[in-house]
C-alpha positions in Angstrom: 0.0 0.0 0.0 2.7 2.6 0.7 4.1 1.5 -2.5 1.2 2.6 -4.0 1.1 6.0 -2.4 4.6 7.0 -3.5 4.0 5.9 -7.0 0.6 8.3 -7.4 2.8 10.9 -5.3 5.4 10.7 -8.0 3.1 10.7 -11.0 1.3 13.7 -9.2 4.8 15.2 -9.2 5.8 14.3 -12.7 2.7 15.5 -13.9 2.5 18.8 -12.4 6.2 19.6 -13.4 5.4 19.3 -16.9 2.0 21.9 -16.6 4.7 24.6 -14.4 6.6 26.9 -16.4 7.9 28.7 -13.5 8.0 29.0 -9.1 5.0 31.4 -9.8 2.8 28.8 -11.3 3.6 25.9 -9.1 3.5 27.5 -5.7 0.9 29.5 -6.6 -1.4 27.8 -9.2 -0.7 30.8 -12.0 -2.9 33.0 -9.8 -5.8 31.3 -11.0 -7.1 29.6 -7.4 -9.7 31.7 -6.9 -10.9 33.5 -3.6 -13.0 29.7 -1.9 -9.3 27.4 -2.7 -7.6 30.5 -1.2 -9.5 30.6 2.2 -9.6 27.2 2.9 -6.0 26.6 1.9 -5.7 29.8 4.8 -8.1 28.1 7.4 -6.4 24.5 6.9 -3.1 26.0 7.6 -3.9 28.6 10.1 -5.7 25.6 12.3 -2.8 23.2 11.9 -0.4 25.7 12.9 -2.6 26.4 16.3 -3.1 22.7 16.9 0.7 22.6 16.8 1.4 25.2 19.3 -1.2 24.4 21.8 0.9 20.5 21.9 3.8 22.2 22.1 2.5 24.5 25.0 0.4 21.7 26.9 4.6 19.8 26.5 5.9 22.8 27.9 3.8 22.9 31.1 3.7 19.4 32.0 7.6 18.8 31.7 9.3 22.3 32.8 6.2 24.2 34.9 4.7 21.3 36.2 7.5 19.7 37.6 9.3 22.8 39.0 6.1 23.9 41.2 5.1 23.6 44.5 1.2 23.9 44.8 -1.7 23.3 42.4 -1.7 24.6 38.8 -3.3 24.1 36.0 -3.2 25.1 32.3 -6.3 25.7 29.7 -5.6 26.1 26.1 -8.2 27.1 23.8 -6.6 27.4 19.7 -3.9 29.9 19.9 -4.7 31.4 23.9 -3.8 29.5 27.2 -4.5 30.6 30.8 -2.3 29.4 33.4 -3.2 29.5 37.3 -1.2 28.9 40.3 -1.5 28.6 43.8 1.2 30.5 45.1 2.8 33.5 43.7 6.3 32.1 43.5 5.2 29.3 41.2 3.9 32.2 38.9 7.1 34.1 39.0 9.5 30.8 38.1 11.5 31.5 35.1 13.3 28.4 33.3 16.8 28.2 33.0 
């Protein structure tokens, strides 16, 4: 099966390199997308992009906050925000080094 996959991925390729002239028209699609391609292509990336920093955030506390304070704490991430509360002020202050 993955087989497969890298053989349609490489007749995609091949095929799309012979319709490009130029960097314009392959990254781009000649400027001919049109305005619904465009916002989706904007949304898709602009979601995976926050799905990526919330993990990398939610990493962040558990391994380095987490483990460096004393009292209760907790994190909530919602897309690209996060509030973080602490029981005592000297968790809040910790910096990392």
């Amino acid at each position: 099966m993955l087989v497969i996959f890298f053989g349609v991925m490489v007749g995609v390729g091949l095929y799309c390199r012979k319709h490009s002239t130029d960097v314009n028209g392959f990254v781009l699609g000649g400027r001919s997308v049109g305005p619904w391609l465009t916002a989706f292509a904007y949304g898709t990336f602009y979601f995976s992009t926050v799905i990526f920093i919330g993990y990398v955030l939610t990493l962040w506390y558990k391994f380095v906050i987490r483990s460096n304070t004393v009292g209760n704490s907790f994190l909530a991430v919602y897309a690209e925000d996060f509030m973080a509360g602490f029981q005592y002020k000297e968790d809040a202050d910790y910096e990392p080094s």
